[in-house]
Short mmCIF file of the C-alpha atoms (twelve columns), coordinates in Angstrom:
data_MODEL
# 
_entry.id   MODEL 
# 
loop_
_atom_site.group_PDB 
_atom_site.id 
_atom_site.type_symbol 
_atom_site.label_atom_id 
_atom_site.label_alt_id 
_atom_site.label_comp_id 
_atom_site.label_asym_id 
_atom_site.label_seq_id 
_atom_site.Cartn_x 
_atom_site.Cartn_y 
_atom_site.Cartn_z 
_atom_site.pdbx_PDB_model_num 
ATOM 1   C CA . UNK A 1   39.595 -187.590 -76.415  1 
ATOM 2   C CA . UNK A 2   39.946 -186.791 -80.122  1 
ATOM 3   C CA . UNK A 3   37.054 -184.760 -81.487  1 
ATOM 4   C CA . UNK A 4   35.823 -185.921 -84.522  1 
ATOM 5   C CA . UNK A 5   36.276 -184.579 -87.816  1 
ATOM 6   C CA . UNK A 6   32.985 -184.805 -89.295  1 
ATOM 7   C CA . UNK A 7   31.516 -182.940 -86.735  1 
ATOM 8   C CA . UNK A 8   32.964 -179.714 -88.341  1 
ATOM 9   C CA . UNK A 9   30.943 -180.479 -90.988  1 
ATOM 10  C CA . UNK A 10  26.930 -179.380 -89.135  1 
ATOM 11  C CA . UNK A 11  28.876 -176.614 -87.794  1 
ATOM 12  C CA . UNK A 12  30.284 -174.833 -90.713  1 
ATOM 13  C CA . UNK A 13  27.212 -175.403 -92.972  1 
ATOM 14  C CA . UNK A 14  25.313 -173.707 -89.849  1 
ATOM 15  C CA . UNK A 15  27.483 -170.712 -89.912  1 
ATOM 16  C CA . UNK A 16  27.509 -170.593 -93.995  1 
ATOM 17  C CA . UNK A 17  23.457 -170.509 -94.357  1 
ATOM 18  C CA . UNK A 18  23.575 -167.517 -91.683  1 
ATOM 19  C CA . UNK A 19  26.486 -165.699 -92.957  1 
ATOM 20  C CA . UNK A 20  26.725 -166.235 -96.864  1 
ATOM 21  C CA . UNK A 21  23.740 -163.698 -97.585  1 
ATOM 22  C CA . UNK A 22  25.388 -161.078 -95.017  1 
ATOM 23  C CA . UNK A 23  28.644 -161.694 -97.543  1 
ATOM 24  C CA . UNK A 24  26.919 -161.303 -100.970 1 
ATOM 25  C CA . UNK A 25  24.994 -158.049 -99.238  1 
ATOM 26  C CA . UNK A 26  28.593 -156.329 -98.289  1 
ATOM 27  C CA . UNK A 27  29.652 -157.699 -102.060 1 
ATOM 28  C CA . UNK A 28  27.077 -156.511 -103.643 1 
ATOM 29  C CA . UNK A 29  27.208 -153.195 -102.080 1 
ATOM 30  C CA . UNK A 30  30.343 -152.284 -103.913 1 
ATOM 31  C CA . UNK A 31  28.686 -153.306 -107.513 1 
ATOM 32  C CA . UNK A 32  29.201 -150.995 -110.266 1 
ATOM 33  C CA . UNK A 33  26.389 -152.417 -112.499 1 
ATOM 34  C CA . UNK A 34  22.874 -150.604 -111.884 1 
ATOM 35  C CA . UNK A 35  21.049 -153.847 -110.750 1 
ATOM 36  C CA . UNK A 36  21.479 -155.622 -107.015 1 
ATOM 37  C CA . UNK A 37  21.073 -158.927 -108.927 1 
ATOM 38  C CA . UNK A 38  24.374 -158.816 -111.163 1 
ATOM 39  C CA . UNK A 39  27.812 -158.534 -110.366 1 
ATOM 40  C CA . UNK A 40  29.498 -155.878 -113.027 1 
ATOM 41  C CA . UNK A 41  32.866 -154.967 -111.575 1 
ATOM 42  C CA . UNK A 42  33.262 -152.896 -108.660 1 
ATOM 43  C CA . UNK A 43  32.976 -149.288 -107.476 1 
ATOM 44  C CA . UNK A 44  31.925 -147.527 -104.152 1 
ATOM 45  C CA . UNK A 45  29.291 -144.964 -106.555 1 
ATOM 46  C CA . UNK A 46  26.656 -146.430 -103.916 1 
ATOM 47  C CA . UNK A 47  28.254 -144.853 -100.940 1 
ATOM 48  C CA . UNK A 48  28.376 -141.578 -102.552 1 
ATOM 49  C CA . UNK A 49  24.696 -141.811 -103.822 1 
ATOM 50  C CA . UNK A 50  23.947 -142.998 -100.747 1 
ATOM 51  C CA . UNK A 51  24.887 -139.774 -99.102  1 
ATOM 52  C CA . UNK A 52  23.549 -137.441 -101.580 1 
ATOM 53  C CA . UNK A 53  20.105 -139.217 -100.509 1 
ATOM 54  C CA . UNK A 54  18.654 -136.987 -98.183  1 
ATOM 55  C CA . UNK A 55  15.760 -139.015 -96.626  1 
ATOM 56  C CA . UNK A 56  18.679 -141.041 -95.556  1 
ATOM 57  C CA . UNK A 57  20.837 -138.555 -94.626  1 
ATOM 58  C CA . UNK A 58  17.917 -137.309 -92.080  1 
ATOM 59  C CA . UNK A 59  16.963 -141.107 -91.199  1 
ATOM 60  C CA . UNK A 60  20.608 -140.902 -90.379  1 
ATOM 61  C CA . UNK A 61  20.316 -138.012 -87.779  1 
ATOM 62  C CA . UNK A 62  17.103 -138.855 -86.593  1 
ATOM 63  C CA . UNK A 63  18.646 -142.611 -85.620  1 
ATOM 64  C CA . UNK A 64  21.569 -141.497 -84.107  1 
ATOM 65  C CA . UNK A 65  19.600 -138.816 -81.856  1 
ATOM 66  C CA . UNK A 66  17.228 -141.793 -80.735  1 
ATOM 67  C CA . UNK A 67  19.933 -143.969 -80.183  1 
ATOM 68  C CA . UNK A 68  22.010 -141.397 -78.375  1 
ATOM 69  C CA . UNK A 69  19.128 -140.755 -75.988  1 
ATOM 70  C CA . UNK A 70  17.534 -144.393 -75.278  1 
ATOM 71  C CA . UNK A 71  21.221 -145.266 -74.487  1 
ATOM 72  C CA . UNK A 72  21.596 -142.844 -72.209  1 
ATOM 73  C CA . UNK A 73  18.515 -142.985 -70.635  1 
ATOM 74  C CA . UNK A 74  18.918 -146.915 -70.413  1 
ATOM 75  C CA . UNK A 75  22.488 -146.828 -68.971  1 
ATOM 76  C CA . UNK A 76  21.198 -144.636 -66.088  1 
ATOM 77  C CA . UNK A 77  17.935 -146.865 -65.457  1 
ATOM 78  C CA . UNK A 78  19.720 -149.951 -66.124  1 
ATOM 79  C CA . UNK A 79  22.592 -149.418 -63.808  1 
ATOM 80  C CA . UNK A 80  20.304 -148.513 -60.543  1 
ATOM 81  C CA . UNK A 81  18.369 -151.391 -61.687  1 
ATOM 82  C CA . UNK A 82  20.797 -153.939 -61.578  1 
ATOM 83  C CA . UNK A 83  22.173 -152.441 -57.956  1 
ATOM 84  C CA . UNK A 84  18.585 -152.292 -56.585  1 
ATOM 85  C CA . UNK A 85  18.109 -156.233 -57.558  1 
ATOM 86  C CA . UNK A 86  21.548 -157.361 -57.344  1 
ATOM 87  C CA . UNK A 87  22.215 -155.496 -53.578  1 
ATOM 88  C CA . UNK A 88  19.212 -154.182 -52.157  1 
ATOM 89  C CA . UNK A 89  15.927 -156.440 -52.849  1 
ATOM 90  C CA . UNK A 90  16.323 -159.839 -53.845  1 
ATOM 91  C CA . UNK A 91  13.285 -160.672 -55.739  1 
ATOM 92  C CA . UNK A 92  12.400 -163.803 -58.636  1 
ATOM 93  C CA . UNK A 93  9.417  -161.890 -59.408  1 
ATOM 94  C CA . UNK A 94  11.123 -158.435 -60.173  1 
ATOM 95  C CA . UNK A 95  13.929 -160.216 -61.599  1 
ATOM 96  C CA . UNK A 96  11.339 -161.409 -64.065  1 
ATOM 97  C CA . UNK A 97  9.689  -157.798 -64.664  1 
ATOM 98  C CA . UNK A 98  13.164 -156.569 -65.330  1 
ATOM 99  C CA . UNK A 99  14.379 -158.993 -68.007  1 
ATOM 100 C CA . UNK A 100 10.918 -159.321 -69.642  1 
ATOM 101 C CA . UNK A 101 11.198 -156.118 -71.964  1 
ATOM 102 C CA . UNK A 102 14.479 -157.427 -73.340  1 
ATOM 103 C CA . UNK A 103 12.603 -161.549 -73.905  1 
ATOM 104 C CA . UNK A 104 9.382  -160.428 -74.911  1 
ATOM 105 C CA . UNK A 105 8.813  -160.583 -78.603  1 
ATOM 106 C CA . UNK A 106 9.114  -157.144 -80.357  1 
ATOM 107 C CA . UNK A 107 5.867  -156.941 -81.996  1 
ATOM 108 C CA . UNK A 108 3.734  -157.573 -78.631  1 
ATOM 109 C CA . UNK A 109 6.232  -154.668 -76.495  1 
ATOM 110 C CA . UNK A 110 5.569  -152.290 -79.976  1 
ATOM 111 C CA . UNK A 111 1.610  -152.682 -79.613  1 
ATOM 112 C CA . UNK A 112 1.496  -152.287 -75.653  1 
ATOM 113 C CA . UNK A 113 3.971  -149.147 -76.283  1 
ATOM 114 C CA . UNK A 114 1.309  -147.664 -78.836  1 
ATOM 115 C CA . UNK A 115 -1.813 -148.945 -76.736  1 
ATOM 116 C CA . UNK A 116 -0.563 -147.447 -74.048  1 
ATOM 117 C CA . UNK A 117 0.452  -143.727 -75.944  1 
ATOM 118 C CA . UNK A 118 -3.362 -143.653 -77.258  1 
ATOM 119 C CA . UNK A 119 -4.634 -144.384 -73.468  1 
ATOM 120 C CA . UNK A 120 -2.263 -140.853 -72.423  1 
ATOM 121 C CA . UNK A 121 -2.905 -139.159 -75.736  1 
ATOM 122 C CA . UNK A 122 0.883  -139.235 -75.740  1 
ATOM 123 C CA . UNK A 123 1.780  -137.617 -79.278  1 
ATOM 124 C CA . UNK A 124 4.284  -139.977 -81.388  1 
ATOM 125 C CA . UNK A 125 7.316  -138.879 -82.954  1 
ATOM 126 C CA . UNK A 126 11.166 -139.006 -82.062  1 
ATOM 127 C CA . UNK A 127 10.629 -138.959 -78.533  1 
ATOM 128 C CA . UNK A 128 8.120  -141.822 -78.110  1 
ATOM 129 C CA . UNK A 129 10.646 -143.813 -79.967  1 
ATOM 130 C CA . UNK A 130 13.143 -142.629 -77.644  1 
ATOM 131 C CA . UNK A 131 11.581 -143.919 -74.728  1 
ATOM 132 C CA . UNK A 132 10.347 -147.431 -76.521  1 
ATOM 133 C CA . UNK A 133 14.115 -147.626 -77.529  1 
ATOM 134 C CA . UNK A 134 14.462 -147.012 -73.145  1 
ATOM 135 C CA . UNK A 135 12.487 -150.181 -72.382  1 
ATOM 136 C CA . UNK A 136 14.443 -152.738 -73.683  1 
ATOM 137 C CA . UNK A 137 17.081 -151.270 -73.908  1 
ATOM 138 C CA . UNK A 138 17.226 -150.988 -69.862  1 
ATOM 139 C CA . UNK A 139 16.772 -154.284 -69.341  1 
ATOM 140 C CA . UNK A 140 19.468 -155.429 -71.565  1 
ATOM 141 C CA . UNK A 141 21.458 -152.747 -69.321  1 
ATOM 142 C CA . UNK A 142 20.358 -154.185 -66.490  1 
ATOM 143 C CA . UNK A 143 21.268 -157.650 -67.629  1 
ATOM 144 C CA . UNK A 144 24.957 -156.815 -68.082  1 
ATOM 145 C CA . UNK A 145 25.113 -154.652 -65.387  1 
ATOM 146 C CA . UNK A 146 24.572 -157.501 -63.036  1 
ATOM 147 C CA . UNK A 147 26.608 -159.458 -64.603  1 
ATOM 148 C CA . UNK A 148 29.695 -157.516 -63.742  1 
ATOM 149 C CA . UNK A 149 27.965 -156.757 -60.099  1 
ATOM 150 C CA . UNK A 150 28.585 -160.858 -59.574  1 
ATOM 151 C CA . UNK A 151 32.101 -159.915 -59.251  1 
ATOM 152 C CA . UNK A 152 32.539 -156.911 -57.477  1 
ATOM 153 C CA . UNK A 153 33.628 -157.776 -54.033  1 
ATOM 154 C CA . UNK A 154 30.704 -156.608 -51.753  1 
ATOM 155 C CA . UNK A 155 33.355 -156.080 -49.141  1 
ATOM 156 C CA . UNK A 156 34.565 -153.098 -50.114  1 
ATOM 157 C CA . UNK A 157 31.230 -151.297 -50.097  1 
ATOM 158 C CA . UNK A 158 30.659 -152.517 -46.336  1 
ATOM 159 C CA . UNK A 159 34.334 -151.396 -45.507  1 
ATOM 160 C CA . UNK A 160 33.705 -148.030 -47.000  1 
ATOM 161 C CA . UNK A 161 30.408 -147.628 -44.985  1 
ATOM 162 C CA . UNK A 162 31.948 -148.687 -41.846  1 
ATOM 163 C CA . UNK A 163 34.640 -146.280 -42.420  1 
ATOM 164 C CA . UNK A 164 31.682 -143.747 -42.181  1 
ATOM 165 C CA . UNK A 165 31.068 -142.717 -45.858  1 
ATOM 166 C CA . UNK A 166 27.395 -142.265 -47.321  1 
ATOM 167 C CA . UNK A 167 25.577 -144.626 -49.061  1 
ATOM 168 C CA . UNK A 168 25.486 -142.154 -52.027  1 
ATOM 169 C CA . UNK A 169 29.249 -141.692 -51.456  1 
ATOM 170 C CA . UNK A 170 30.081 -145.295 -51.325  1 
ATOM 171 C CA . UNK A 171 28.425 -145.768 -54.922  1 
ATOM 172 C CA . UNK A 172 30.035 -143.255 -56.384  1 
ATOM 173 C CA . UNK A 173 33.447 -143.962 -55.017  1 
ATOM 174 C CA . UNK A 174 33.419 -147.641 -54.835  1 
ATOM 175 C CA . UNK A 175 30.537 -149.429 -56.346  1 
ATOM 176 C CA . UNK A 176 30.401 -147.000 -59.763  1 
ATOM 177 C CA . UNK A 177 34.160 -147.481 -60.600  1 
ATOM 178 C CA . UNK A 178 33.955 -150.919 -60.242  1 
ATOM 179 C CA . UNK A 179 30.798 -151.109 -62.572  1 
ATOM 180 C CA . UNK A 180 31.956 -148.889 -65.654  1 
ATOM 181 C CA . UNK A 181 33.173 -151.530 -67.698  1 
ATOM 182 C CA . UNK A 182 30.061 -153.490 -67.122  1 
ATOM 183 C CA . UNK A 183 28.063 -149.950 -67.738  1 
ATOM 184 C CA . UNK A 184 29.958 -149.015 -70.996  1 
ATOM 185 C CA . UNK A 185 29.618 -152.817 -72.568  1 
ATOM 186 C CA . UNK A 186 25.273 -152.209 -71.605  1 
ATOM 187 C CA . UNK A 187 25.333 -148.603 -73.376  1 
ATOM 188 C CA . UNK A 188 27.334 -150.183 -76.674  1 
ATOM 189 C CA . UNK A 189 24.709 -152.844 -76.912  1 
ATOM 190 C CA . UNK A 190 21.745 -150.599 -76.298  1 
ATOM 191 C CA . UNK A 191 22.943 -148.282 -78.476  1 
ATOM 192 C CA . UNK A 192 23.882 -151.183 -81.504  1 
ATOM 193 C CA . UNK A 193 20.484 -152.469 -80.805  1 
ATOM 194 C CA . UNK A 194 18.527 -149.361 -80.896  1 
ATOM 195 C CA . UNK A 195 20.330 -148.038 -84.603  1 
ATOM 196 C CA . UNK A 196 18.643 -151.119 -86.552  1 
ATOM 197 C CA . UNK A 197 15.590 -151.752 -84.417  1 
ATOM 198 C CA . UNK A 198 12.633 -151.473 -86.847  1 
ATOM 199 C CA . UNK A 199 9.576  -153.017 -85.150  1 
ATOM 200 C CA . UNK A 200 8.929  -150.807 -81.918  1 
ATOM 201 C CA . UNK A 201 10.091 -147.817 -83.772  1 
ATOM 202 C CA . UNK A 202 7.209  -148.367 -86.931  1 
ATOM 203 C CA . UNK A 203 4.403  -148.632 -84.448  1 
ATOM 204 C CA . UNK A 204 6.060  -145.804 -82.189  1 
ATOM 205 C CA . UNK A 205 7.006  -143.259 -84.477  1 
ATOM 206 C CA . UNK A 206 4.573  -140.514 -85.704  1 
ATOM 207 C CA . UNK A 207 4.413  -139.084 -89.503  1 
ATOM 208 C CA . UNK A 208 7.824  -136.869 -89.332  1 
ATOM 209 C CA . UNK A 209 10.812 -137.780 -88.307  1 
ATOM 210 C CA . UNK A 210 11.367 -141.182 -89.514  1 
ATOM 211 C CA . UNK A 211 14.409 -143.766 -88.187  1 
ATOM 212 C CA . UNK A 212 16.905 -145.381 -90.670  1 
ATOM 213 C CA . UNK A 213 15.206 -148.087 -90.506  1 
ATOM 214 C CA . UNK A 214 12.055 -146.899 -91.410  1 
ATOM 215 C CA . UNK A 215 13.665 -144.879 -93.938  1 
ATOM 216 C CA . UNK A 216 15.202 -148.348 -95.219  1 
ATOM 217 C CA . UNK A 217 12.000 -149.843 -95.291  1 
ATOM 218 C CA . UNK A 218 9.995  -147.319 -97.321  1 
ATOM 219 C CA . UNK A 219 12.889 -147.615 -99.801  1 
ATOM 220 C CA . UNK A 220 12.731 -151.967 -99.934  1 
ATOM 221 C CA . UNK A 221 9.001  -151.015 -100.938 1 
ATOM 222 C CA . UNK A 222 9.855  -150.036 -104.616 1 
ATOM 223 C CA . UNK A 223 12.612 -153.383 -104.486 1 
ATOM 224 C CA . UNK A 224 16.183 -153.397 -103.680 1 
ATOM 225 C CA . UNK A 225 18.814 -151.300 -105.111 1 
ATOM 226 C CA . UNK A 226 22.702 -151.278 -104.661 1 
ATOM 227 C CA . UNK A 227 22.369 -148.082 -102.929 1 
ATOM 228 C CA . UNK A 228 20.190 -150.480 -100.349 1 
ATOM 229 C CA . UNK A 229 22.733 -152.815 -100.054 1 
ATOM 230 C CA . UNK A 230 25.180 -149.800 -99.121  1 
ATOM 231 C CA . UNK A 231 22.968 -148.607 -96.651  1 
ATOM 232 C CA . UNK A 232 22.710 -152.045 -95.028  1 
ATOM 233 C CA . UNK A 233 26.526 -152.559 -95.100  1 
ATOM 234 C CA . UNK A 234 27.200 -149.263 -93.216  1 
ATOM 235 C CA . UNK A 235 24.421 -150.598 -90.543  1 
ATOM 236 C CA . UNK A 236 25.940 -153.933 -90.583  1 
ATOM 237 C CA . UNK A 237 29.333 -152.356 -89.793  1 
ATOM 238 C CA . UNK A 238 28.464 -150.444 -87.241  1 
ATOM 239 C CA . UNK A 239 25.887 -153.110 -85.037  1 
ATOM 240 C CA . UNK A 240 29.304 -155.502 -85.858  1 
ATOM 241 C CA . UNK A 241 31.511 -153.236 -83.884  1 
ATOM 242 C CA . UNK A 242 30.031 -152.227 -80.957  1 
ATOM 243 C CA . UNK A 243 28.898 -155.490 -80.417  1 
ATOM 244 C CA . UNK A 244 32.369 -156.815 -80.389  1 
ATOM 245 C CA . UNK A 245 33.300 -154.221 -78.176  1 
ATOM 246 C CA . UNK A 246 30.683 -155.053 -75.760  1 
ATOM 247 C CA . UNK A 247 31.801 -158.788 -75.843  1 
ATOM 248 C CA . UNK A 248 35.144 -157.872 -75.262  1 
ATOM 249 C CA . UNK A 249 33.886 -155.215 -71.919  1 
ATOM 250 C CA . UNK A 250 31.827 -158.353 -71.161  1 
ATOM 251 C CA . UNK A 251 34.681 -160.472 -71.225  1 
ATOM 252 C CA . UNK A 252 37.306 -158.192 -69.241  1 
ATOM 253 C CA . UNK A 253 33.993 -157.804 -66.730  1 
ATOM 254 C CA . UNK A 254 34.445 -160.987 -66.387  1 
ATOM 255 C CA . UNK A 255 38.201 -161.912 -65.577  1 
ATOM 256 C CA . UNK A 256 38.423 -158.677 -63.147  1 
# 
C-alpha cells in the first residue's frame, strides 16, 4: 500500500518549527557582525572570545566535574538497580519509584532536592548538584540498563551458579559483560543530560561554583550575544553526540 505523498507534508513542517531555530543558533554563532540579530559575513571571533571568558571557562570545569561525577555515581546505582528489579524482586510499585525521578517534572524534583537539603542543613554547592544530577540521572540508567537485561539470556547466569561460582562472581563474569553496552549507552545519556540541565542545578547550587548553565543564564540576563550563541553551539554539539552514541549502544543492545 502506497503511502501518500501529502503526508510528508505535517511531518516535515513538524521537524522545521523544532529544528530551524537550532539552525539559525549554529548560523548565527559564526557571525562576524557584533549583533546576534544580523547576519554580517562570517568568522569564528566568538569561539575565541568565548574562551578568553573566564566565568565560562570555570562554568566549563565546574560542569564537566558534576557531570563526570553524577554519571558515575548513576552508572553504579543504576546498574544494581536495574539487576535488583529486573532479576531479583519483581515489583510494579518499585518499578514506579525507580522511573519516577527521570518522569517527574524538573521543577517539582529541584524543590524536594532543596526542601530536603534545608531539613539536613546540607550546605549547597558542587556537590549537592552532584548528587541532584545522581537522581535522575539513575533512573534514566536504570531504564536502559533493563532494557539490555531483556536480552541477556538468564541461562547463563544459572549455568554459571550451578557450575559452583558466587553470586558476586557470576555478575562480574557473566551478567556485567553482557550489560556494558547497555551500561556505557546509560552513562552517555546521564552524562549529555547532566552538561545542559539548568533547573535542578539553579535551586541546588550554592553562591560559588556555578554550572554552564547557570553561567549561560546569568549572561542571557543582559540579552543575547554571538558569543551566546557560540556557547550554545558547543553545548548543542556535544548533548548531539553522545546522544547518538547512546542510540546507537541502545540499538546494538538491542540486536545482541
Amino acid at each position: 500500500m502506497r503511502r501518500s505523498n501529502w503526508l510528508y507534508v505535517p511531518a516535515g513542517l513538524t521537524y522545521l518549527f523544532l529544528y530551524l531555530p537550532i539552525a539559525v543558533l549554529v548560523v548565527m554563532s559564526f557571525n562576524a557582525a557584533d549583533t546576534p540579530y544580523r547576519l554580517d559575513g562570517f568568522g569564528t571571533a566568538w569561539y575565541g572570545k568565548l574562551f578568553a571568558d573566564r566565568a565560562v571557562r570555570e562554568g566549563l570545569v565546574n560542569t564537566l566535574i558534576v557531570a563526570a561525577g553524577a554519571t558515575a555515581l548513576s552508572t553504579v546505582l543504576g546498574t544494581l538497580l536495574a539487576v535488583g528489579l529486573a532479576r531479583y524482586t519483581r515489583s510494579k510499585l518499585l518499578d514506579a519509584i525507580a522511573v519516577a525521578p527521570a518522569v517527574l517534572p524538573d521543577i517539582v524534583l529541584a524543590i524536594g532536592l532543596l526542601a530536603f537539603y534545608t531539613a539536613v542543613q546540607f550546605t549547597l554547592g558542587r556537590h549537592s548538584i552532584l548528587l541532584a544530577h545522581a537522581v535522575f540521572g539513575t533512573a534514566f540508567v536504570a531504564a536502559v540498563v533493563r532494557t539490555r537485561l531483556a536480552h541477556v539470556d538468564g541461562s547463563l547466569e544459572e549455568a554459571s551458579r550451578d557450575l559452583g561460582a558466587t553470586p558476586l562472581s557470576t555478575f562480574a563474569r557473566i551478567t556485567l559483560p553482557s550489560l556494558a553496552p547497555g551500561i556505557i549507552a546509560g552513562a552517555l545519556l546521564a552524562f549529555s543530560l547532566s552538561i545542559d540541565e539548568f533547573v535542578i542545578a539553579f535551586f541546588t547550587t550554592g553562591p560559588d561554583n556555578p554550572t554552564l548553565p547557570i553561567v549561560i543564564y546569568s549572561m542571557v540576563r543582559f540579552g543575547v550575544t554571538p558569543e551566546i550563541n557560540a556557547l550554545a553551539t558547543l553545548l548543542l554539539a556535544v548533548s548531539f553526540t553522545f546522544v547518538l552514541i547512546a542510540q546507537r549502544l541502545s540499538r546494538l543492545t538491542e540486536s545482541i
